[in-house]
C-alpha positions in Angstrom: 230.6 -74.6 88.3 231.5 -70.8 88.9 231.2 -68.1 86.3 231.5 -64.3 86.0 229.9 -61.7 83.9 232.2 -58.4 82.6 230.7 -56.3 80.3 233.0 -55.4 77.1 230.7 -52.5 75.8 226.9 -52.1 75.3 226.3 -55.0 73.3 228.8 -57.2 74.2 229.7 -59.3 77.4 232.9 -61.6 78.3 231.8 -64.7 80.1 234.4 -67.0 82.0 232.9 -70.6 83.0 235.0 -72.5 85.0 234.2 -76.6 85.3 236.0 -78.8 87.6 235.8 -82.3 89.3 232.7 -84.7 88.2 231.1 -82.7 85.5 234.4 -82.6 83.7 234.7 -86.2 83.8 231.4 -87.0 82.7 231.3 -85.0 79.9 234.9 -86.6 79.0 233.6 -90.0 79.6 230.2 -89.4 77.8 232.4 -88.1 74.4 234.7 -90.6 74.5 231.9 -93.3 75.0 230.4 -91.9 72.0 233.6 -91.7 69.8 234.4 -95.4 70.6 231.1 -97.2 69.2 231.7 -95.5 65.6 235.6 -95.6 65.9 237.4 -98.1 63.4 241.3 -98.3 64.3 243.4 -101.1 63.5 244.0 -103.9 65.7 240.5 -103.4 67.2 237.2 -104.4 66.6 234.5 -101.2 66.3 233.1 -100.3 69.6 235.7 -102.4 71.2 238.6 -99.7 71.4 239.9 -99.3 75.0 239.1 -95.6 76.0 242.7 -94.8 76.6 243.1 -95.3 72.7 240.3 -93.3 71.8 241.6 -90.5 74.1 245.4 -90.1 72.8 243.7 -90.5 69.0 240.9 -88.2 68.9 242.8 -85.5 72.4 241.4 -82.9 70.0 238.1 -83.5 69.0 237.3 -85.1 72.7 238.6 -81.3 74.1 235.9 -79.5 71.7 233.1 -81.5 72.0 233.8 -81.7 75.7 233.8 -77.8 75.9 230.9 -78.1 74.1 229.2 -80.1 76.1 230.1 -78.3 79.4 228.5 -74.7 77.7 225.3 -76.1 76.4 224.7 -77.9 80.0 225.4 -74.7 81.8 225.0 -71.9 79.4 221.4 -71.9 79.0 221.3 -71.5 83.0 223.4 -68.8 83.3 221.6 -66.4 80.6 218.3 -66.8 82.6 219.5 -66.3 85.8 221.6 -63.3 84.5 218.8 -62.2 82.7 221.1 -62.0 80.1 219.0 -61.7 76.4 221.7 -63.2 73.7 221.3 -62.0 69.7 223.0 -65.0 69.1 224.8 -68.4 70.0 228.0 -67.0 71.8 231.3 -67.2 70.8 234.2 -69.2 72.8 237.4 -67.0 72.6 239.6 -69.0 74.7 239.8 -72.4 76.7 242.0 -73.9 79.7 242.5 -77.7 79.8 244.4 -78.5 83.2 243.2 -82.4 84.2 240.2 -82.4 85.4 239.3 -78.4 85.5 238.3 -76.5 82.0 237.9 -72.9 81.6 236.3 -71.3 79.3 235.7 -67.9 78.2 232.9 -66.9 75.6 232.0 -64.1 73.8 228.0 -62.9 73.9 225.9 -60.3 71.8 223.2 -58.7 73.4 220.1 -56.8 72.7 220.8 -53.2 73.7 219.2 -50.7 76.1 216.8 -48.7 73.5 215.8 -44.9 74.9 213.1 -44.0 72.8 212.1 -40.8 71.2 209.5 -38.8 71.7 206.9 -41.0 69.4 203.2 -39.4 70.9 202.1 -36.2 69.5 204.6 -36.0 67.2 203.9 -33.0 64.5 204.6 -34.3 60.7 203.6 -32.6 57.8 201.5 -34.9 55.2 200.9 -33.9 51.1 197.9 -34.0 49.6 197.7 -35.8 46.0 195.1 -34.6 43.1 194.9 -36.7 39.7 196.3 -35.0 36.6 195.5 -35.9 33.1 199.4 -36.1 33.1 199.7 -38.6 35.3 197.0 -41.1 33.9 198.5 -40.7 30.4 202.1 -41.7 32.1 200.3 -45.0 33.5 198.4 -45.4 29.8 202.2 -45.2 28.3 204.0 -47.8 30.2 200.8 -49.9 29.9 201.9 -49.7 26.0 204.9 -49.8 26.1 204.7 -53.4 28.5 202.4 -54.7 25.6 204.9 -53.9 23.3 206.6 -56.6 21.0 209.5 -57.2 19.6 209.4 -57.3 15.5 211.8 -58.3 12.8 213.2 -55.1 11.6 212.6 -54.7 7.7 215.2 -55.5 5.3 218.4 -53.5 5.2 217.5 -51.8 8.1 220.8 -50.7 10.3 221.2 -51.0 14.0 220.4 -48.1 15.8 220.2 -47.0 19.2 216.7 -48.3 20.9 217.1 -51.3 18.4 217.4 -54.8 19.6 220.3 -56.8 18.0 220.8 -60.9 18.2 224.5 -61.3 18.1 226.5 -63.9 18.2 230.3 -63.0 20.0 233.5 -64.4 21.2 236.0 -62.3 22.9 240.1 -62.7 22.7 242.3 -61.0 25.1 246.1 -60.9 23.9 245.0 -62.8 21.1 243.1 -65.3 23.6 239.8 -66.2 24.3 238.6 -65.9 27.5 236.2 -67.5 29.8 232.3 -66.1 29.8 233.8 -64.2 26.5 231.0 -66.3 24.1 227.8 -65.9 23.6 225.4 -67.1 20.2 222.2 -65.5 19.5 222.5 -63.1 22.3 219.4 -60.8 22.6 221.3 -56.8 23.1 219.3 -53.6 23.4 222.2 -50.9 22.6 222.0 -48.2 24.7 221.2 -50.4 28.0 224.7 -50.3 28.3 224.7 -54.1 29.8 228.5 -54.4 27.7 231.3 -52.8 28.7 233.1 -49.7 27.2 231.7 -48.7 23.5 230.7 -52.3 22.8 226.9 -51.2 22.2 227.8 -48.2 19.9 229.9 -50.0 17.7 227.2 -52.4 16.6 225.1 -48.9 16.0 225.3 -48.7 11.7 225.7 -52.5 10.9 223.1 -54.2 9.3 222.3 -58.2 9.7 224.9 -60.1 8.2 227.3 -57.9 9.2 230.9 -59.6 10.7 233.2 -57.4 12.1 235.4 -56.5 14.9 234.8 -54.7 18.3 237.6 -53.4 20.2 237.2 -52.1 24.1 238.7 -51.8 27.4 238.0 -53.8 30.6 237.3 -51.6 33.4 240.2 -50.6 36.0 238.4 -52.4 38.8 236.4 -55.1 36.8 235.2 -58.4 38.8 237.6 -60.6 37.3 240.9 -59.3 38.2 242.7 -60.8 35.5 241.2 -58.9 32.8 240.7 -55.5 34.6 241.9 -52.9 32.2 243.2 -54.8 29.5 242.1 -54.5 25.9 239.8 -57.1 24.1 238.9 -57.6 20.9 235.3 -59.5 19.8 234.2 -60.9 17.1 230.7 -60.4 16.6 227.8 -61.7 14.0 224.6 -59.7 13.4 221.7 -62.2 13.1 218.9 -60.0 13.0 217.8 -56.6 14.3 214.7 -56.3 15.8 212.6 -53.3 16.7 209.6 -52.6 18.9 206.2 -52.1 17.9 203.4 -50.8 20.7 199.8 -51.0 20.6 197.2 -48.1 19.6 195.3 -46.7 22.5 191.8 -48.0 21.1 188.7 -50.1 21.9 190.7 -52.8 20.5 193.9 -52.9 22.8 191.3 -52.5 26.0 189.5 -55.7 24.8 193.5 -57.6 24.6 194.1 -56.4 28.2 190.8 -57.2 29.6 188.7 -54.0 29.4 185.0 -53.9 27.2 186.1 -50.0 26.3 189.2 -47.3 26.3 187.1 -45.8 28.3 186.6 -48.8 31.0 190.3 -48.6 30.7 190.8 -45.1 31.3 188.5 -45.0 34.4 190.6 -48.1 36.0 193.8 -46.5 35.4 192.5 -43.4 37.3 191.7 -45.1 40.2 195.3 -47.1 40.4 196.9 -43.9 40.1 194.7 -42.6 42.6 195.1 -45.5 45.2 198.9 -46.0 44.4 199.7 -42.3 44.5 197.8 -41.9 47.5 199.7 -44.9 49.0 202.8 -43.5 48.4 202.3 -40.4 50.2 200.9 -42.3 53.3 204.1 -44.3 53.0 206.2 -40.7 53.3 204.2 -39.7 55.9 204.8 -43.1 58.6 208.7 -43.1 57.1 209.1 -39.5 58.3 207.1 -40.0 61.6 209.5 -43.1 62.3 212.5 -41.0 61.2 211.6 -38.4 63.6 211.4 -41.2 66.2 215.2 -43.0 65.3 216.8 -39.3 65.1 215.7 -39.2 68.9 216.4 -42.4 70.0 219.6 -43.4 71.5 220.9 -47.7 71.0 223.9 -49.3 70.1 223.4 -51.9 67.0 224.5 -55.7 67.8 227.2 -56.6 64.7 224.9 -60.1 64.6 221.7 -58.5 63.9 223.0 -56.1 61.3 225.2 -59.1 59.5 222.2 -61.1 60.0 219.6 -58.4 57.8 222.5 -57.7 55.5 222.5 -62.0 54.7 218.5 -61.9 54.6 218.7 -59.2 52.2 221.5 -61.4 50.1 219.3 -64.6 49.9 216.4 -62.4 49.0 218.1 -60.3 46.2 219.5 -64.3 44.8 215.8 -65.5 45.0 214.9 -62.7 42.7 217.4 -62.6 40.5 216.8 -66.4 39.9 213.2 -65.9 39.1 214.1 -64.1 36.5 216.7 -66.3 35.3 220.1 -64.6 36.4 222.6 -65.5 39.1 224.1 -63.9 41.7 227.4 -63.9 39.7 226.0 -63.0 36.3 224.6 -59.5 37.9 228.1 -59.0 39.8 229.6 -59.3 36.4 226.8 -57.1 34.7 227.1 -54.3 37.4 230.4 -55.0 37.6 230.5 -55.0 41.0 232.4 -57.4 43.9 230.3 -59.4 46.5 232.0 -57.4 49.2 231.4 -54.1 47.6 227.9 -55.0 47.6 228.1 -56.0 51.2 229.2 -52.8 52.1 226.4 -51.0 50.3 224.3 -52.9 52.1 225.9 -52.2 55.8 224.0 -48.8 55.9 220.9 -50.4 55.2 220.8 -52.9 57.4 221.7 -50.8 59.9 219.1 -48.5 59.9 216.6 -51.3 59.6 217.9 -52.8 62.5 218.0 -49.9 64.7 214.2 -49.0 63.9 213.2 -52.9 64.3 214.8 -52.5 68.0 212.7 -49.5 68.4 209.5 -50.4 67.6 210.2 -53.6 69.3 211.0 -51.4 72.6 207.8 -48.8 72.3 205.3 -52.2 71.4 206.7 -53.5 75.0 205.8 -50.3 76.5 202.9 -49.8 74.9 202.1 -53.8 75.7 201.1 -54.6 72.0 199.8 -58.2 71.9 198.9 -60.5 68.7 195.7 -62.7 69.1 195.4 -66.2 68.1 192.4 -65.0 65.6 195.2 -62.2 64.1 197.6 -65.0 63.6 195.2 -67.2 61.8 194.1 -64.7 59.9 197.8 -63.6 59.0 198.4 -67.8 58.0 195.3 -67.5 55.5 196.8 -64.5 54.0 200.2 -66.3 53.3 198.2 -69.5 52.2 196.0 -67.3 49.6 199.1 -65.6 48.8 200.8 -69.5 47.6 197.3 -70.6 46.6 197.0 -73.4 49.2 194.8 -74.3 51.4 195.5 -73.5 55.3 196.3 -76.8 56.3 198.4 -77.6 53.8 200.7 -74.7 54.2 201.3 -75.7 57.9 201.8 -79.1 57.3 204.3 -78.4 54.5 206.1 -76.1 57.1 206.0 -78.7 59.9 207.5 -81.0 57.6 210.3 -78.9 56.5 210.6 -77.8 60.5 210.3 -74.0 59.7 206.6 -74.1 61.1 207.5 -72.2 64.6 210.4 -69.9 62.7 207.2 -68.7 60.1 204.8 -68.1 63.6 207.4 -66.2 65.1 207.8 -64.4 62.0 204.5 -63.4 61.4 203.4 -62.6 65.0 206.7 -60.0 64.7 205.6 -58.7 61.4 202.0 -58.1 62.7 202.8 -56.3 66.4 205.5 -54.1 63.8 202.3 -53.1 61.9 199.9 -52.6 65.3 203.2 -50.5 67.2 203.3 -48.3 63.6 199.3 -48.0 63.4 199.5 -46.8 67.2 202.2 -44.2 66.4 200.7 -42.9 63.5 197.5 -42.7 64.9 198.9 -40.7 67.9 200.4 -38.1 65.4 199.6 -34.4 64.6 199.3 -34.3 60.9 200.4 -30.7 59.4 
């Protein structure tokens, strides 16, 4: 086998195999070998089809897997002695079939060169936080205002903004109804805005009972395409309006959220405030030290890695839209908003977290940052408390599913991340 390397730009290399002669033929053989003991073709009993069959019936899918065969034998090879560090699986661009001699040519991704920044003795102003009375009454409202409930509005009562309606609607396009257009005892807070146009402020004045007719707009660039910009007409139901009712700030409401006092209360909340405000500043401070770092560092970004964070961050927005009972789709529709205009608000992001991952990946080489077996262990506990399971459980249940070494390597990147950023920060001049 002969190969040659040519570099396409920084992140990205052309590699041209060339196979010839007895390798060829026994990665041929071994493919068609394999095709013929599952192969059922008329006139022939299974695994008794002459290979000469088997090659003019399958030419295509013997010449993949073949080419297949030929780069995983040889590939794996050539990136070590190369010392060639792939982001991914490479792509093949082209291939040359000519008897017994195959060409290939592949695509690869590669990690870039990273020149770091300055990142010792770096001078980064840090604020100072002092509690205010303002602050702990904010944390004392939303505390309310989660324990509020929703109440039956009193009799007669008219929807007004703030109010939550239960509504039942069906909505008719060109005289029409549409798909997703109906909905029964659907729980509305007007003013969220969560319906298009002026749905919301046309329910504002009716009381329950109320039938009557809404008329809007779809939006210009709305995610079904065949109802962007047209008019619709609902027909909608008030079934009852219902308003919110929050708690007194007393001895009482402390006991319901598990306090002996308002006072206990009060002191707690102090201290949250405290910690999380605190916490958010020391946040600021490492995000502007590691922004000083990017700003002077110098790498090109692999496409793979970035489309790889932007597809992480996907999954992890589905998971959580899930556990709280809403689809991917449904929140498109909401927002309205396209999968690929989401995509592309999430290029930038991905970018930048991609850019300071290689980064701090480069200075914890330089810096040699290791991981211990004890800091891994201790990291697994975390996770397991984290799940409620015990240790052993959790690693077995990963085994089993076969994302044990995938969740090791994760966790072991995850911890010399936090050891490279405690190193940085720790070597920085506060202001």
């Amino acid at each position: 086998m002969a190969y040659e390397v040519k570099k396409i730009n920084e992140v990205k290399l052309e590699l041209t195999t060339s196979f010839e002669g007895e390798i060829v033929e026994k990665a041929k053989n071994k493919i068609i070998k394999e095709i013929s003991a599952n192969a059922e073709i008329k006139g022939f009993r299974k695994g008794k089809v002459p290979a000469t069959v088997i090659e003019e019936k399958f030419a295509q899918d013997i010449e993949q897997h073949m080419v297949e065969t030929l780069i995983n034998s040889e590939y794996p090879e050539i990136i070590k002695k190369e010392g060639i560090k792939p982001v991914t699986y490479p792509s093949i661009t082209e291939t040359k079939i000519e008897g017994d001699k195959v060409e290939i040519k592949l695509t690869v991704e590669i990690y870039p060169e990273v020149k770091v920044g300055k990142y010792k003795g770096l001078k980064v102003k840090k604020e100072n936080y002092e509690l205010k009375d303002e602050d702990v009454k904010n944390e004392l409202d939303t505390l309310i205002e989660r324990n509020a409930k929703l109440e039956e509005a009193s009799e007669g009562k008219e929807a007004s903004e703030g109010d939550t309606v239960d509504i039942n609607f069906e909505g008719f396009v060109d005289g029409e109804a549409f798909e997703g257009g109906k909905g029964e005892n659907h729980l509305l807070k007007l003013g969220s805005k969560s319906f298009i146009d002026t749905f919301e402020e046309q329910i504002i004045g009716h009381k329950v009972g109320d039938e009557f007719e809404v008329n809007v707009t779809f939006p210009e660039n709305y995610q079904k395409a065949e109802l962007s910009g047209k008019p619709a007409m609902f027909k909608v139901k008030v079934n009852a309006i219902k308003v919110m009712k929050t708690p007194e700030l007393n001895d009482e409401f402390a006991k319901e959220v598990g306090y002996d006092t308002f006072e206990d209360l009060k002191e707690s909340k102090k201290i949250e405030v405290q910690k999380r405000e605190e916490g958010k500043i020391e946040k600021g401070f490492i995000n502007n030290i590691l922004e000083k770092i990017k700003e002077g560092s110098e790498l090109t970004i692999p496409e793979a890695l970035v489309n790889r964070e932007m597809n992480q961050r996907m999954a992890e927005m589905e998971n959580q839209l899930k556990s709280q009972g809403m689809s991917l789709e449904m929140y498109l529709q909401m927002s309205n908003m396209t999968e690929t205009k989401l995509m592309e608000d999430l290029k930038p992001i991905a970018e930048e977290k991609v850019k300071m991952d290689l980064i701090l990946e480069e200075i914890a080489r330089i810096e040699d940052v290791q991981i211990t077996e004890e800091e891994i262990e201790e990291k697994i506990a975390e996770v397991a408390k984290y799940y409620r399971m015990e240790v052993e459980k959790l690693k077995n249940e990963l085994k089993k599913a076969g994302n044990y070494d995938n969740f090791i390597e994760s966790l072991k990147f995850e911890k010399i991340t936090q050891k490279t950023v405690d190193l940085i920060v720790s070597e920085t001049i506060t202001k």
